[in-house]
C-alpha positions as a LaTeX table, in Angstrom:
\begin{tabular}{lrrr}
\hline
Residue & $x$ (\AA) & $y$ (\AA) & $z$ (\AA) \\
\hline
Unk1 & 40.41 & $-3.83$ & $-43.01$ \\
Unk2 & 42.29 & $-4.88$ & $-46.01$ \\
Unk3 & 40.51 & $-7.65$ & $-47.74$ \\
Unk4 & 43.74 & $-9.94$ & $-47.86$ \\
Unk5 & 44.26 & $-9.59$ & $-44.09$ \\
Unk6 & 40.79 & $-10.79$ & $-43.34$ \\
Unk7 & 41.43 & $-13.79$ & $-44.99$ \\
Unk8 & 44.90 & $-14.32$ & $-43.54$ \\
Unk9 & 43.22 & $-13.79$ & $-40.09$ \\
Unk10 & 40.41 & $-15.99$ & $-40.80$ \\
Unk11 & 42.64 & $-18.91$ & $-41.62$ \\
Unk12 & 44.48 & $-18.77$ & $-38.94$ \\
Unk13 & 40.96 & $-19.02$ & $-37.03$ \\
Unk14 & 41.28 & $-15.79$ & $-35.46$ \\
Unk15 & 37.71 & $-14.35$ & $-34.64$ \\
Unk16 & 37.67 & $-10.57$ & $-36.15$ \\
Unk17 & 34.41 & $-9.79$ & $-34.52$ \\
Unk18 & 35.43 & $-9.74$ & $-30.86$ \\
Unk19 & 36.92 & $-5.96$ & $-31.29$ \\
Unk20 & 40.13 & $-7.07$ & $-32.24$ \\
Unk21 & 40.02 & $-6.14$ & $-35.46$ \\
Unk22 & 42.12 & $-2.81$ & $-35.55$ \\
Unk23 & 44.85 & $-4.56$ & $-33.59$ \\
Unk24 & 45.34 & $-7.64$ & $-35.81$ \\
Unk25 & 45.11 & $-5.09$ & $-39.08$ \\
Unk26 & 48.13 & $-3.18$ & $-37.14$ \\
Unk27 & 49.79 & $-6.17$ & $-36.45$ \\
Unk28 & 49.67 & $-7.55$ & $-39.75$ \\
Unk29 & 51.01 & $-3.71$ & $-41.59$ \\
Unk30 & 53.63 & $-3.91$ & $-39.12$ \\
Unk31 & 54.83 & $-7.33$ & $-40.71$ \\
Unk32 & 54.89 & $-6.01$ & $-43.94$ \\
Unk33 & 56.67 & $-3.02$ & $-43.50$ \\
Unk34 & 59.08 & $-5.26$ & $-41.64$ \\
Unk35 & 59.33 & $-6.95$ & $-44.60$ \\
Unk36 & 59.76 & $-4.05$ & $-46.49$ \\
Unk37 & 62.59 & $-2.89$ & $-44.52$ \\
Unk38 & 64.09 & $-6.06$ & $-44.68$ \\
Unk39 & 64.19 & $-5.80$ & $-48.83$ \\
Unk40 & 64.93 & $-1.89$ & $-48.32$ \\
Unk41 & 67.97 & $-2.28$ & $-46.70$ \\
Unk42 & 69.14 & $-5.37$ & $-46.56$ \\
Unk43 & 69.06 & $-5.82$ & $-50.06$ \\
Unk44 & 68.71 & $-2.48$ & $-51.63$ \\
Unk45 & 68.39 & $-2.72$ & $-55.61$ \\
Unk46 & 69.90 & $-6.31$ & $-56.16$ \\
Unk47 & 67.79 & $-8.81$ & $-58.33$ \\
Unk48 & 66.58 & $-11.65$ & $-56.15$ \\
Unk49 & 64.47 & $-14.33$ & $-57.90$ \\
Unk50 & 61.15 & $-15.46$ & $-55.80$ \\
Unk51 & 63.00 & $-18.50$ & $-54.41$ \\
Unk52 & 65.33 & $-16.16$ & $-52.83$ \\
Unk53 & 62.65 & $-14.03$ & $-51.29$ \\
Unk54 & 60.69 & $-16.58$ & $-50.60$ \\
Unk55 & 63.63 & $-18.24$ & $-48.38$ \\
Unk56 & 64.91 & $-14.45$ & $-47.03$ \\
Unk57 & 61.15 & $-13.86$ & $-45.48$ \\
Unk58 & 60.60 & $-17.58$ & $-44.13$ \\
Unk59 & 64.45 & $-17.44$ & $-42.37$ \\
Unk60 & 63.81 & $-13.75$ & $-41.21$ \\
Unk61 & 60.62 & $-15.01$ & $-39.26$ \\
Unk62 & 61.82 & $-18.08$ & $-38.65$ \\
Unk63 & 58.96 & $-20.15$ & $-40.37$ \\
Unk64 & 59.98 & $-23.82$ & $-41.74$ \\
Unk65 & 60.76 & $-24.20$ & $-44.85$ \\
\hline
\end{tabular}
């Protein structure tokens, strides 16, 4: 599992050695290439500064600002 994920999952106190492990690493690929898409297509080659990302991902998955 991708080293970054682990420590994602461990801080939101999710418990990687119960067998779950292959699910949550799907899970969390299948956020970022949600995100990827999101930048893909919905923005294509336009310049967006990180405040604007930052604000596109957090009112895409509705997460408070």
């Amino acid at each position: 599992m991708n080293e970054r994920f682990k420590k994602l999952a461990e801080q939101a106190g999710i418990d990687l050695g119960n067998g779950q492990s292959y699910k949550i690493e799907n899970f969390a690929e299948l956020i970022v290439q949600d995100c990827a898409y999101l930048f893909e297509i919905e923005w294509g080659e336009s310049k967006l500064s990180g405040n604007d990302a930052s604000f596109i991902l957090k009112r895409h998955f509705g997460v408070e600002q």
